[in-house]
C-alpha positions, 0 to 999 in steps of 0.5 A: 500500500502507498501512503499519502500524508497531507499536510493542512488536510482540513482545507476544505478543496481537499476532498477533489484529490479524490476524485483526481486520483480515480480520474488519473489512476491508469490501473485502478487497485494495482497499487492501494492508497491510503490518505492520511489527513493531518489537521490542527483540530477536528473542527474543519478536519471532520467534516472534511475528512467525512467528504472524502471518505465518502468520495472514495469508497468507489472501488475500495482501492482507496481510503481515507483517515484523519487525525490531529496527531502528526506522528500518525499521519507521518508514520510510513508515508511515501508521499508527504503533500504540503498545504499548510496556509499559517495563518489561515485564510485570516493571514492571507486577507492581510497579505492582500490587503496591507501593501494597499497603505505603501501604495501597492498591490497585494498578493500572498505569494509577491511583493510586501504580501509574499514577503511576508507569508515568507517570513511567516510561513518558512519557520513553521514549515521548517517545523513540520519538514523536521518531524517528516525527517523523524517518522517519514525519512524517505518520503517524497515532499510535494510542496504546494504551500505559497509562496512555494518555490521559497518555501520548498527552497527553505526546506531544501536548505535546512532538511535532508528531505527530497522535495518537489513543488507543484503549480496549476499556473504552467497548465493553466498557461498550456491552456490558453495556448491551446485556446490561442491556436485551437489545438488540443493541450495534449498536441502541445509541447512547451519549453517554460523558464523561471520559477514559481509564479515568475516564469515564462512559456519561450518556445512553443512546439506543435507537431513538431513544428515550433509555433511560438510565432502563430502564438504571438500573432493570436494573443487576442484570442486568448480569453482573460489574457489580461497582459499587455499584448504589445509588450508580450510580443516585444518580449517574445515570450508568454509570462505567467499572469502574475507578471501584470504586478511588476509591470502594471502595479498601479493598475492592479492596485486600482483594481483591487481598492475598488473590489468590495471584497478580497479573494479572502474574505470570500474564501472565509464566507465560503468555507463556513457554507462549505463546512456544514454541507459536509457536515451531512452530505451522502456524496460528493457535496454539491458546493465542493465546485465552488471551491475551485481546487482545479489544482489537484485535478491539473497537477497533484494528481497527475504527477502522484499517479505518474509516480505511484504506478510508474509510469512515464508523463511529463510535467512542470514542476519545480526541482532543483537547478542543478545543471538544467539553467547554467546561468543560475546558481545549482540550487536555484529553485526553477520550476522546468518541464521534467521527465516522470519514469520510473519513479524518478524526476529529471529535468528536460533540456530546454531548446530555448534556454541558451537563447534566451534574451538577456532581458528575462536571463536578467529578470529571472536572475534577479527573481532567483537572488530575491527568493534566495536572499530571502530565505537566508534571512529567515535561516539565520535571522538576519536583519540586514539580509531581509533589508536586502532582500526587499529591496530586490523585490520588483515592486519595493521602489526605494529603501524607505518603504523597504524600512517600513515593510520591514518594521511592519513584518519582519520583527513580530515573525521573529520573535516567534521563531 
């Protein structure tokens, strides 16, 4: 039998792992799961638990269980999967929201807002990857916590642990390609260069036949592009969406001033409606669509299932430099197309990667430094290395408001730590 730990397994999406594990399980019962749920307390844990249970009972090849107890739900795991949010969605709604004073946008995994999910989120997941260390030695982390390729490059620093990390945001990206130039997803091929939530799509093949061209030529049928086309085709790659907030900060800011509710707040109203319909329900719960958590259906369990039965796929994930991108340091964390076969996890050579235009090498490189900088400030409680890293954040403009972020995050994290 294969064992998943799941670490915050009271976050109320979670019960769509289910229904993602039967979707992509090539031989169904060859190989038996079981899911073990860890949460805090039982308040959330239970009736999420009680969903998914319910969710897998088809077939019997797979169970579910909960528990507080975070030995339990380590014990022999083969596969530990990170969804820890500290804080809770209460922390993530100040993320969004406090840049707003310093005129700048929020968001938990960039600017002020990442920066500060960092320095919380880095020591306590330390925390939980030491006692994965301890009763799980050999498993394989999946890492999905934000901001997630610094998170996965803390523990890759501080543990002995094997780690990956995992984003929806490379499929989404293959998705509006495919919309772009009608073709199936699955005819596409992509060369992706960067990191979590900073990269870019810089090659695009079809058939064989690189089309990143017929792309550039077809933006306007992307639906929700929301990207400057002129500046994407002058850059002659597709970045992630997130790269709106470091070229058009004030327009993102604007936006989110005028929205009556954050992503937060709505996501706290609907996990308490969420919570009581499965409190009762006989299978899966209606409203557990609202929630959205196409994340486990595009990438979680596709890789796990790749990995289970071993078979071979390709996907992006986030892994170690190593070689794989000369010009960043070996243990940058890079999120790359890799080959899954047999178990094991190589990243692919990327035709692009030697031509890639000095402006996004320069981009990517100063991203890299951020996030490295970054987490050593938090390992070694540094002040002058977190000052540093936040003036190498894109959207922190001058070492005064560095100075204020700092005093405003930084010293009560530390304290905790």
């Amino acid at each position: 039998m294969t064992k998943i730990a799941i670490l915050g397994g009271s976050a109320i999406g979670t019960p769509e792992l289910i229904d993602a594990l039967h979707k992509y399980a090539q031989h169904p019962g060859s190989v038996p799961i079981h899911i073990s749920l860890h949460g805090r307390t039982m308040y959330k844990l239970g009736p999420v638990a009680r969903v998914a249970a319910l969710m897998a009972q088809p077939g019997g090849w797979l169970t579910v269980s909960a528990t507080t107890d975070l030995a339990e739900a380590l014990d022999g795991a083969d596969y530990v999967i990170n969804q820890v949010r500290i804080g809770g969605l209460e922390a993530r709604a100040h993320d969004e929201s406090f840049p707003h004073a310093y005129g700048l946008p929020g968001e938990e995994t960039i600017g002020p807002g990442g920066f500060a999910n960092a320095v919380r989120t880095i020591p306590a997941v330390l925390d939980l990857m030491r006692q994965v260390e301890r009763h799980a030695p050999t498993a394989l982390v999946l890492s999905f916590s934000n901001p997630a390729s610094v998170i996965q490059y803390a523990v890759a620093r501080a543990t002995s642990l094997r780690v990956i990390g995992l984003c929806d945001m490379p499929v989404n990206m293959l998705r509006q390609i495919s919309q772009a130039l009608e073709v199936p997803v699955a005819e596409l091929s992509v060369d992706y260069v960067g990191m979590h939530h900073f990269g870019f799509i810089t090659r695009i093949v079809h058939a064989g036949q690189e089309v990143t061209d017929q792309l550039m030529a077809r933006l306007e049928h992307i639906t929700n592009l929301d990207l400057d086309v002129d500046l994407v085709r002058a850059l002659g790659a597709l970045p992630t969406p997130y790269f709106r907030y470091f070229v058009q900060p004030d327009r993102m800011l604007e936006r989110q001033r005028q929205l009556t509710q954050s992503r937060a707040k709505q996501l706290m109203e609907l996990e308490t409606e969420l919570l009581a319909e499965y409190a009762t329900a006989q299978g899966r719960p209606a409203g557990l669509s609202r929630r959205n958590a196409n994340w486990y259906d595009f990438v979680i369990a596709p890789v796990l299932m790749a990995l289970i039965e071993r078979h071979t796929a390709t996907y992006i994930v986030n892994v170690e430099n190593r070689q794989a991108l000369p010009w960043l340091p070996a243990d940058a964390i890079i999120e790359t197309p890799c080959l899954l076969d047999a178990g094991q996890i190589r990243p692919l050579a990327l035709a692009s990667a030697a031509s890639l235009s000095g402006e996004l090498r320069a981009r990517i490189e100063l991203n890299c430094a951020y996030e490295q900088l970054l987490v050593e400030a938090v390992l070694e409680h540094s002040d002058a290395k977190a000052l540093r890293a936040l003036l190498m954040n894109p959207l922190i403009p001058n070492l005064t408001m560095a100075r204020a972020l700092l005093k405003q995050v930084w010293s009560p994290a530390q304290a905790a730590v």
